[in-house]
C-alpha positions as CSV (number, residue, x, y, z in Angstrom):
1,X,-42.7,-11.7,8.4
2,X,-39.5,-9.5,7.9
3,X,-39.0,-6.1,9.0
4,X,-39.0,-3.9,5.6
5,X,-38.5,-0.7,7.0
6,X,-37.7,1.4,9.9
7,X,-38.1,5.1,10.7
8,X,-34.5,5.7,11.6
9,X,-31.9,8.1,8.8
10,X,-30.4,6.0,6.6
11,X,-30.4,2.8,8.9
12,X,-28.1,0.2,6.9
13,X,-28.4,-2.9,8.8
14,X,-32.0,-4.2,8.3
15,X,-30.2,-8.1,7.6
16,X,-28.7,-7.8,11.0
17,X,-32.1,-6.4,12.7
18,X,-34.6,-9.2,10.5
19,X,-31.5,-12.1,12.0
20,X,-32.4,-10.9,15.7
21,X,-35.9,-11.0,14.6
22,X,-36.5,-14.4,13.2
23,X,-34.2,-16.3,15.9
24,X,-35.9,-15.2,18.6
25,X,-39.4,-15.4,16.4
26,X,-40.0,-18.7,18.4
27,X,-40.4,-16.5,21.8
28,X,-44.2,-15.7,22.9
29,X,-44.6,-12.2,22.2
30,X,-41.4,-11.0,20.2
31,X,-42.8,-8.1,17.9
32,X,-40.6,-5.4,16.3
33,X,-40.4,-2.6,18.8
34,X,-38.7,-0.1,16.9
35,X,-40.0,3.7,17.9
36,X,-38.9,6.7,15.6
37,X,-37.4,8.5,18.9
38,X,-35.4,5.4,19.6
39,X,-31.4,5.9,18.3
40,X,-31.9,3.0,16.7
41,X,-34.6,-0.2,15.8
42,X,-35.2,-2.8,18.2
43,X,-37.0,-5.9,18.3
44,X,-38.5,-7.2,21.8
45,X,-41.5,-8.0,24.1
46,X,-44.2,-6.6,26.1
47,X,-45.7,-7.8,28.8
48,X,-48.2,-6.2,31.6
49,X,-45.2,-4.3,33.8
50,X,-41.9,-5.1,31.5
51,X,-40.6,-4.2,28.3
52,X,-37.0,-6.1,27.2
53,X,-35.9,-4.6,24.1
54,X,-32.9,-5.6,21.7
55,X,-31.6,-2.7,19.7
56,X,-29.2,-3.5,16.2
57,X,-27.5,-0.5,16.3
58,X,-26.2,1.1,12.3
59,X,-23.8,-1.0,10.6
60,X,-21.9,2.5,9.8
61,X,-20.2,4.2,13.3
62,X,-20.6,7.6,11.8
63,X,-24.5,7.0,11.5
64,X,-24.9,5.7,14.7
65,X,-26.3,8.3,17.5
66,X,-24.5,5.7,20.2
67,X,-20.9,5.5,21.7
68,X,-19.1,2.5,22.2
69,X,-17.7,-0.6,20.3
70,X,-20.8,-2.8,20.4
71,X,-23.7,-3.0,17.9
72,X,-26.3,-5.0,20.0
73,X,-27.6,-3.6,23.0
74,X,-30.5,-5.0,25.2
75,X,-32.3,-3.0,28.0
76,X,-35.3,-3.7,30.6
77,X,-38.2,-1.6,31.2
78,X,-40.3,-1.4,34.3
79,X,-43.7,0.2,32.2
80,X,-45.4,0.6,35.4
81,X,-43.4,3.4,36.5
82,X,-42.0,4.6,33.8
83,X,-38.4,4.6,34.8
84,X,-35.8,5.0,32.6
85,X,-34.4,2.0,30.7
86,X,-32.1,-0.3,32.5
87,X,-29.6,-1.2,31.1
88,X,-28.7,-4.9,30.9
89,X,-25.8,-5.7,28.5
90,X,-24.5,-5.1,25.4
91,X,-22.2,-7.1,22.8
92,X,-20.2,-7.2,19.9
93,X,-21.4,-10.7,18.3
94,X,-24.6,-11.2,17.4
95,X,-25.4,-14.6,18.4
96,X,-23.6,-14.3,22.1
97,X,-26.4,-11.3,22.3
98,X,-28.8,-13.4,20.7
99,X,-28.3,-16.3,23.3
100,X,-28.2,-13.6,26.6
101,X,-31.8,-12.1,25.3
102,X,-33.1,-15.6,25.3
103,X,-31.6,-16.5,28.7
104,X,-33.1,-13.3,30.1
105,X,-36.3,-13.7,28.0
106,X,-36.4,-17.1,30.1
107,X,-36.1,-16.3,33.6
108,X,-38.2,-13.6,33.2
109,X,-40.8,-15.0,31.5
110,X,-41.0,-18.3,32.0
């Protein structure tokens, strides 16, 4: 299933965001994790104590809340403290990104 719509002004990049979405679609758990207060959508997973989130930043800079060259940003979550996000990488080609959330996805996970 494709993501259709997200709560964010104007987002233009939905192809982008339902890409991220469908090549990781093969991970256990992978849902879209996109939250209105977010800058931007994200796909990701949940588990008991960790969230890893991928965020497809706006095709169009001057819509985008973030600075910085890079559209594709990924971030880990401790949920049982509720820390702030840490930050894990970011990139400016989708598929390198893509390939780092998997590998991640995988040592943490698996």
């Amino acid at each position: 299933m494709l993501i259709t719509s997200v709560p964010h002004y104007k987002y233009d990049n939905l192809t982008e965001l339902n890409h991220v979405y469908t090549s990781l679609s093969d991970l256990d758990g992978i849902c879209n994790t996109t939250y209105k207060n977010d800058s931007c959508p994200s796909v990701g997973v949940y588990s008991d104590n960790l969230e890893v989130l991928f965020y497809v930043d706006y095709k169009d800079d001057n819509l985008s809340e973030n600075d910085g060259d890079f559209r594709y940003v990924v971030v880990l979550d401790d949920a049982t403290n509720n820390e702030n996000l840490h930050f894990i990488f970011d990139d400016s080609e989708i598929e390198k990104a893509i390939s780092k959330f998997r590998t991640l996805y995988n040592t943490l996970f698996n």
